[in-house]
PAKEKE-934129 format. One record per residue (C-alpha): residue number from 1; x, y, z. Coordinates in steps of 0.5 Angstrom, whole numbers, plus 500, padded with zeros to 3 digits. Layout:
# residues N
{k:NUM, u:X, v:Y, w:Z} $
...
//
This chain:
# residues 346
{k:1, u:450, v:458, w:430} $
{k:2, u:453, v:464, w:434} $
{k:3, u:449, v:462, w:441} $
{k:4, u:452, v:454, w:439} $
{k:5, u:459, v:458, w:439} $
{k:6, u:458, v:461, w:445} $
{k:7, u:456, v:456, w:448} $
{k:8, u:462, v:452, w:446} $
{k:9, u:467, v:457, w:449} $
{k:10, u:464, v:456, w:456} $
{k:11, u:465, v:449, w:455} $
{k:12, u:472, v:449, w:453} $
{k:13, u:473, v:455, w:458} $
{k:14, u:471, v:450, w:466} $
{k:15, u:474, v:445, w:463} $
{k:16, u:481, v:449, w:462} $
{k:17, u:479, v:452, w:469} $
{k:18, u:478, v:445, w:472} $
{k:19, u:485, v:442, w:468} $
{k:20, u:489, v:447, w:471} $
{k:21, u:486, v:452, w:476} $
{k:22, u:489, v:445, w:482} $
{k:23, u:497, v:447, w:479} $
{k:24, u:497, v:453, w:479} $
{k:25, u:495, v:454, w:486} $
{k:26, u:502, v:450, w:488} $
{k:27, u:505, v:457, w:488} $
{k:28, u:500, v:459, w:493} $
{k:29, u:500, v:460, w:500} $
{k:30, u:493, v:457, w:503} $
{k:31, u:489, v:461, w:506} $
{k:32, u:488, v:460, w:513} $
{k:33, u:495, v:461, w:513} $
{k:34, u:495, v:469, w:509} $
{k:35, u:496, v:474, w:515} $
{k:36, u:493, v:481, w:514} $
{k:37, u:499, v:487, w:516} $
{k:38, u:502, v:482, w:520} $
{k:39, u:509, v:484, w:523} $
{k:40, u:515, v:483, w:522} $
{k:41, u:520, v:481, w:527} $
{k:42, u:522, v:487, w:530} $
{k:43, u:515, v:489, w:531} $
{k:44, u:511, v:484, w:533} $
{k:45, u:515, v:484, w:540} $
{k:46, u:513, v:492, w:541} $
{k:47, u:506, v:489, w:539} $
{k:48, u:505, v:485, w:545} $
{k:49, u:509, v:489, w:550} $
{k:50, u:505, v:494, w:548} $
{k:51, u:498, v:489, w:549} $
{k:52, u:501, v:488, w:555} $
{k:53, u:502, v:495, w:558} $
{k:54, u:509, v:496, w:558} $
{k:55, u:511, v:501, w:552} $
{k:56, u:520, v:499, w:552} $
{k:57, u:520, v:495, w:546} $
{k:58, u:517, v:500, w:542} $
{k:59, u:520, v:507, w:545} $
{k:60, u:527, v:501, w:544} $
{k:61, u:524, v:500, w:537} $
{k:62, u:524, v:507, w:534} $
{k:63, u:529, v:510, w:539} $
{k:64, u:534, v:504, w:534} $
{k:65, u:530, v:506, w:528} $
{k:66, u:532, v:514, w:530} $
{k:67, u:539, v:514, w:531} $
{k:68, u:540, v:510, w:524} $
{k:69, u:537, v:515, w:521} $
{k:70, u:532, v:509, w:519} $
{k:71, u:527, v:513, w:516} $
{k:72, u:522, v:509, w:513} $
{k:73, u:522, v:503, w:518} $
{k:74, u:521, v:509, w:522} $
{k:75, u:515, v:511, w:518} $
{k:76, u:513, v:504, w:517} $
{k:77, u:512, v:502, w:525} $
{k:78, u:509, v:508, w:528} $
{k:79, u:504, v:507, w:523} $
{k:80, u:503, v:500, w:525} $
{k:81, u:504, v:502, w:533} $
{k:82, u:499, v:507, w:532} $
{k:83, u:493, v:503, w:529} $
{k:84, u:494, v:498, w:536} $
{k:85, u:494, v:506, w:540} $
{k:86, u:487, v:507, w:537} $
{k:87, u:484, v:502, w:542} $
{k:88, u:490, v:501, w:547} $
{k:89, u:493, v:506, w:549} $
{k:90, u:495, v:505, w:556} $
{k:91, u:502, v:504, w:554} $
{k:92, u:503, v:510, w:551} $
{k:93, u:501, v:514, w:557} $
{k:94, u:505, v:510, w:561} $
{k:95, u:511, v:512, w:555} $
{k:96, u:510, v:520, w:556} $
{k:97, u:509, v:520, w:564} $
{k:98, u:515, v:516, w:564} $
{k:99, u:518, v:521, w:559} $
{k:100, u:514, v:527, w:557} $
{k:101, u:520, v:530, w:551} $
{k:102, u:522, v:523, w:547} $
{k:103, u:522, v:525, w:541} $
{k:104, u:519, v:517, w:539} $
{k:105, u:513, v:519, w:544} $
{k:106, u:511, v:525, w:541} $
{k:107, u:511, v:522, w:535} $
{k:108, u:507, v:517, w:537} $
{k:109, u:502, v:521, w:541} $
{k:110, u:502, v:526, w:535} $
{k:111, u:500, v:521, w:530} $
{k:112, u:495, v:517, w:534} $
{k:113, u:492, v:525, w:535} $
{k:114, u:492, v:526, w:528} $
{k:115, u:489, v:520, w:526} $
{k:116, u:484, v:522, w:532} $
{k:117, u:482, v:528, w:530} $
{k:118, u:480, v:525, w:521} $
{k:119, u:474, v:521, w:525} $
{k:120, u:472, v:527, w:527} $
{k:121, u:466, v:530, w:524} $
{k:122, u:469, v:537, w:526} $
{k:123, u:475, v:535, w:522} $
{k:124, u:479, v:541, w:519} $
{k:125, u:478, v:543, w:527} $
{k:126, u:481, v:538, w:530} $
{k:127, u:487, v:539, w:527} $
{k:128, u:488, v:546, w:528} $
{k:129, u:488, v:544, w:535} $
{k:130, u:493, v:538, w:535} $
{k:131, u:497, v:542, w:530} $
{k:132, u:502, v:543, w:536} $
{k:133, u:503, v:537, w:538} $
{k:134, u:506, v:536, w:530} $
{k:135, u:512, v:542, w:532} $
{k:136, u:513, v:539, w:538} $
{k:137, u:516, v:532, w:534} $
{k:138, u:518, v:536, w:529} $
{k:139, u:523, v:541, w:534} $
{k:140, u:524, v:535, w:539} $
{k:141, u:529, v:531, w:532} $
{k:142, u:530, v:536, w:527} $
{k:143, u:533, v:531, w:523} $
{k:144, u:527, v:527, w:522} $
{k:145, u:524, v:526, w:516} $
{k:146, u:517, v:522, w:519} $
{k:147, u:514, v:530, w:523} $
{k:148, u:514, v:532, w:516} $
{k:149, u:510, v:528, w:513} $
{k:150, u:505, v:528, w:519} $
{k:151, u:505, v:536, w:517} $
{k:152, u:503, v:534, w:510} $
{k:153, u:497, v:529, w:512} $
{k:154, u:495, v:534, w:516} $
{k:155, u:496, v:540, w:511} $
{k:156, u:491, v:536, w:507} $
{k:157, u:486, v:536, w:513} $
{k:158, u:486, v:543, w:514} $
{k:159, u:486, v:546, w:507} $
{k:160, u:492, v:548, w:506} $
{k:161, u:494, v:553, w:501} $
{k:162, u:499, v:550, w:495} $
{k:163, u:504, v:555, w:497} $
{k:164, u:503, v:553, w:505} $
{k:165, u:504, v:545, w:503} $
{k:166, u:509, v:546, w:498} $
{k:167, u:513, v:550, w:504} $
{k:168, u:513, v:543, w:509} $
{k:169, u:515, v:539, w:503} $
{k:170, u:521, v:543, w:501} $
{k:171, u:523, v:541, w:509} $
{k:172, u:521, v:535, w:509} $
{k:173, u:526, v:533, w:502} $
{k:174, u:530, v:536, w:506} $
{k:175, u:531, v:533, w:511} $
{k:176, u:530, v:525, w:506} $
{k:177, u:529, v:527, w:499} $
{k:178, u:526, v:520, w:497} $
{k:179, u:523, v:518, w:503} $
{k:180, u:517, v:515, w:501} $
{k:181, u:511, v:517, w:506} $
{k:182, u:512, v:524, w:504} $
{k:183, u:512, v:522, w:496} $
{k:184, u:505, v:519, w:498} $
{k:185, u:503, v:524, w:503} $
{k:186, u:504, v:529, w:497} $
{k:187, u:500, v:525, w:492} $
{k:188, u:494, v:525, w:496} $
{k:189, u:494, v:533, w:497} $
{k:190, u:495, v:532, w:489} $
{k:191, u:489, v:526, w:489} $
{k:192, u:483, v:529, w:484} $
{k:193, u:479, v:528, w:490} $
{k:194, u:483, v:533, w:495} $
{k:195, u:487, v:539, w:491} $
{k:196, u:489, v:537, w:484} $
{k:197, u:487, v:533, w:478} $
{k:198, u:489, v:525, w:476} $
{k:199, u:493, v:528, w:470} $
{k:200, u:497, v:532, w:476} $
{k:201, u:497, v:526, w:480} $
{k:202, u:501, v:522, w:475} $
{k:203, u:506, v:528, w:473} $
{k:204, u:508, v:528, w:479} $
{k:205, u:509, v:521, w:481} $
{k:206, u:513, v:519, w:474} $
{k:207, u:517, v:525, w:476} $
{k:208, u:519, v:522, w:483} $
{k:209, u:519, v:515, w:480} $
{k:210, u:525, v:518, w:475} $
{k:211, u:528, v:521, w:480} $
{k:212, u:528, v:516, w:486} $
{k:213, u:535, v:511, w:488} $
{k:214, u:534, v:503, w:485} $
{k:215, u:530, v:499, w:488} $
{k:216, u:527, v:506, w:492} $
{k:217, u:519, v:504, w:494} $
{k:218, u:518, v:512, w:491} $
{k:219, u:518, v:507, w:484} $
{k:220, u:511, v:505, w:486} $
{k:221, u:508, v:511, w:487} $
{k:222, u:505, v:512, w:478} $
{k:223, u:501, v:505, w:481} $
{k:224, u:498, v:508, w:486} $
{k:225, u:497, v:514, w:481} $
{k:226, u:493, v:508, w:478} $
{k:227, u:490, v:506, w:483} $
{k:228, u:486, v:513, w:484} $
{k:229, u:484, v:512, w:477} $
{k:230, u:482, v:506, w:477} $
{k:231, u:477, v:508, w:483} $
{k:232, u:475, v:513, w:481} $
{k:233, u:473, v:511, w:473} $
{k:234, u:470, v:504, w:475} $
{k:235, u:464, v:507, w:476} $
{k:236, u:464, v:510, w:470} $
{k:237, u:467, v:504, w:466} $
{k:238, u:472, v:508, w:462} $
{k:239, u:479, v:512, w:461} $
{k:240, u:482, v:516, w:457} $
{k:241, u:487, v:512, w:452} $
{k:242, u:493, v:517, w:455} $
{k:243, u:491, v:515, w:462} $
{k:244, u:491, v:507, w:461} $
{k:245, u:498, v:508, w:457} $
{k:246, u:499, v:510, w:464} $
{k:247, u:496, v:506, w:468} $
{k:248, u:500, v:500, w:464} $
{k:249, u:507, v:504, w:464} $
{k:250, u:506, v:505, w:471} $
{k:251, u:504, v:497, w:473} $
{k:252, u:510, v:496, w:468} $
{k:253, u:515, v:499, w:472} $
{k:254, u:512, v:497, w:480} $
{k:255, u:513, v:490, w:476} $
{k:256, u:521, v:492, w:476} $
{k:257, u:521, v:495, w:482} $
{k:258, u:517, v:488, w:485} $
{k:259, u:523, v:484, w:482} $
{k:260, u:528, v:486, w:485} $
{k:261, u:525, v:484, w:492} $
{k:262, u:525, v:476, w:494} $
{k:263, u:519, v:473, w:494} $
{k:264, u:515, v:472, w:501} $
{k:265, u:518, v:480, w:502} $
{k:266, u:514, v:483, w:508} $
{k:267, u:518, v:491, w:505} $
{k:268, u:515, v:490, w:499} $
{k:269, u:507, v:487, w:500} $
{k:270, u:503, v:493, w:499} $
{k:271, u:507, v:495, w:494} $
{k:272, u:505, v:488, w:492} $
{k:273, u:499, v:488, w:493} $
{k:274, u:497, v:494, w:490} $
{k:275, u:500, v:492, w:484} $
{k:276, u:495, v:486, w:484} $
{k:277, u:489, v:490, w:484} $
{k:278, u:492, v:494, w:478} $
{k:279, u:493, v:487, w:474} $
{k:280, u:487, v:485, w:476} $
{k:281, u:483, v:492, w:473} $
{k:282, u:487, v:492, w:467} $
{k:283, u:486, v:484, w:465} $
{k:284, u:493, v:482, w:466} $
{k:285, u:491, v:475, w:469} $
{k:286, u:498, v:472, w:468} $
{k:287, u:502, v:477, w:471} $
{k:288, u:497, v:479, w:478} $
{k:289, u:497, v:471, w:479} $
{k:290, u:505, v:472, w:479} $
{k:291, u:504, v:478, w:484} $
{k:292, u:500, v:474, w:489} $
{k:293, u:505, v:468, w:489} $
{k:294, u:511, v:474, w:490} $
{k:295, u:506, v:477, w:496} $
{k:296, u:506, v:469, w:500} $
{k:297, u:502, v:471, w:506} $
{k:298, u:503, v:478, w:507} $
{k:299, u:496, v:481, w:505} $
{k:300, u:496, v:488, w:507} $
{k:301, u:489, v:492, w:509} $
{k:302, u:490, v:496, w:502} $
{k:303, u:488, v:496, w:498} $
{k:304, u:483, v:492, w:498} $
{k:305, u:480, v:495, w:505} $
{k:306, u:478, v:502, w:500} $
{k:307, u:474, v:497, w:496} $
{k:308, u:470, v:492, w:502} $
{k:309, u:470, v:492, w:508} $
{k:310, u:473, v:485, w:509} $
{k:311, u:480, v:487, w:506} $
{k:312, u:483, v:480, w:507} $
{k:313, u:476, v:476, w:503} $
{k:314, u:477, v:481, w:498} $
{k:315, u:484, v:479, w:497} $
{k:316, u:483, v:472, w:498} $
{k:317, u:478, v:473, w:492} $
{k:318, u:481, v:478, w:488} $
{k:319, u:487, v:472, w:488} $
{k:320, u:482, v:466, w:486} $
{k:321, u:479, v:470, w:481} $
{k:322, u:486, v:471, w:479} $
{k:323, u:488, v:463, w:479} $
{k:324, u:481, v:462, w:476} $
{k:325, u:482, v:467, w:469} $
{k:326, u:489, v:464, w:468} $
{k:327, u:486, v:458, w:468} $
{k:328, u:481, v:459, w:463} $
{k:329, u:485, v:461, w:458} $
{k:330, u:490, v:456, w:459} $
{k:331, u:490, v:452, w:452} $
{k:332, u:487, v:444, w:455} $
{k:333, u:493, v:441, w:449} $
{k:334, u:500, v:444, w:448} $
{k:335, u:501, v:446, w:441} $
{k:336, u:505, v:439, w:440} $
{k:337, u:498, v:435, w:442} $
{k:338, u:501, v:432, w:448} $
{k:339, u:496, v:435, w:453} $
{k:340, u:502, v:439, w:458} $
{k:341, u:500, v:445, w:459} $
{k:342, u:505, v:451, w:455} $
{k:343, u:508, v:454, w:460} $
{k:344, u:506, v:456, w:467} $
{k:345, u:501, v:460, w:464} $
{k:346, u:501, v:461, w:459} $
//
């Protein structure tokens, strides 16, 4: 009897997924149409200039981004320039002959030498010796914020002390006290795999998420608390009640904060996306599924480039097994018999 039922429940669960998995991929982008990282449409002229050797558009890009004390777009796009100088970077040495002390190309130059020098093997090394270049673009705009969190990246890498990290927080909220690069920067110094603990991890990014402006992306900063949970304790297949509280609090509150952005919303992806992976290992099908739909084609490398090599397949996975779940447990009659599915997924 017990097989027989069993047997019974994967019959009616393919024939749920069948039913109902074509409609509930009407929301969703097809997926020759998801983009990894794609840019925005201020950054995709920067990126092009860039593959073609001419450095304007970006020093133009992030010279706007500077004077209008936009901090976090500022953060955004040095990355994303950052990732294209790691295998072309004819343009950015065009860009520092032409104008060695630019605040932007010291930025730039800094990061692409830090994120250089993680690859190394001799690693902690590498870094004290681009240290300079971290103060030279911090000195050359004292306002910026975005020097700073470099230096938090940084201080990570080379062993910093508490009291040696908690000094170059404190100017880097001084200079943007919600800005959300730095928050991050201080949650991986404070990450179980660096200097702290997860319970620490959590501690301080509910305090910030608390603490932040409306609609600020430090909000999202419990989820990846999370998410490093989560990493590390799949493995081990448990937590303890208290963290998945957490974890749950945490993806409520990125649900909320994921709200208030329109769909399609390239600012908000990662967060977005993030928040998928962390529906998806907490069960919460119904609610992932709505994540992916908000997401529409901005996939981002994380997280799922921390869990395959293939970020993009992994998304579109971790997207269809979403569908697939909720599909399956989508009841093939509504409650009045008529056979209409109740409700979008339910």
């Amino acid at each position: 009897m017990v097989c027989t039922m069993a047997f019974l429940r994967a019959l009616l669960s393919t024939a749920r997924m069948i039913r109902h998995s074509p409609p509930l991929s009407a929301g969703l982008s097809a997926d020759d149409a998801v983009l990894l990282d794609a840019p925005d449409e201020r950054l995709s002229p920067a990126l092009v200039a860039a593959a073609l050797g001419e450095y304007e558009p970006a020093a133009e890009l992030l010279a706007v981004t500077r004077d209008s004390a936009d901090w976090e777009n500022r953060d955004r796009y040095l990355g994303r320039l950052v990732a294209f100088a790691r295998g072309r970077d004819g343009w950015l040495v065009d860009w520092l002959a032409a104008a060695p002390r630019d605040p932007d190309a010291l930025l730039v130059k800094a990061e692409l030498s830090v994120r250089r020098a993680w690859e190394s093997p001799a690693r902690a090394e590498r870094l004290r010796e681009v240290g300079p270049l971290i103060t030279a673009a911090a000195d050359a705009d004292p306002r910026d914020p975005v020097p700073w969190r470099l230096a938090l990246d940084h201080a990570r890498g080379t062993h910093a002390t508490h009291t040696a990290f908690e000094s170059l927080w404190e100017q880097a909220v001084r200079r943007s006290a919600h800005h959300y690069g730095c928050h991050v920067a201080a949650l991986r110094y404070l990450s179980a795999a660096w200097y702290g603990s997860h319970r620490e991890c959590f501690d301080f990014a509910e305090q910030a998420a608390a603490d932040a402006l409306p609609d600020s992306l430090v909000q999202a900063l419990p989820v990846r608390a999370a998410f490093d949970l989560l990493l590390d304790t799949q493995a081990a297949g448990r937590t303890t009640s208290v963290l998945e509280e957490r974890i749950d609090a945490a993806a409520d509150l990125a649900i909320k904060l994921s709200a208030a952005y329109r769909p399609g919303d390239p600012w908000p992806a990662e967060v977005r996306n993030l928040l998928a992976y962390v529906l998806l290992a907490r069960g919460r099908w119904a609610e992932a599924l709505h994540q992916f739909n908000l997401i529409g084609l901005h996939a981002t490398s994380f997280p799922w480039s921390s869990v395959s090599e293939d970020a993009l397949g992994r998304f579109l996975d971790a997207r269809d097994g979403a569908r697939l779940q909720v599909a399956s447990l989508t009841p093939l009659r509504d409650r009045a018999g008529h056979g209409r599915p109740r409700g979008h997924y339910a």
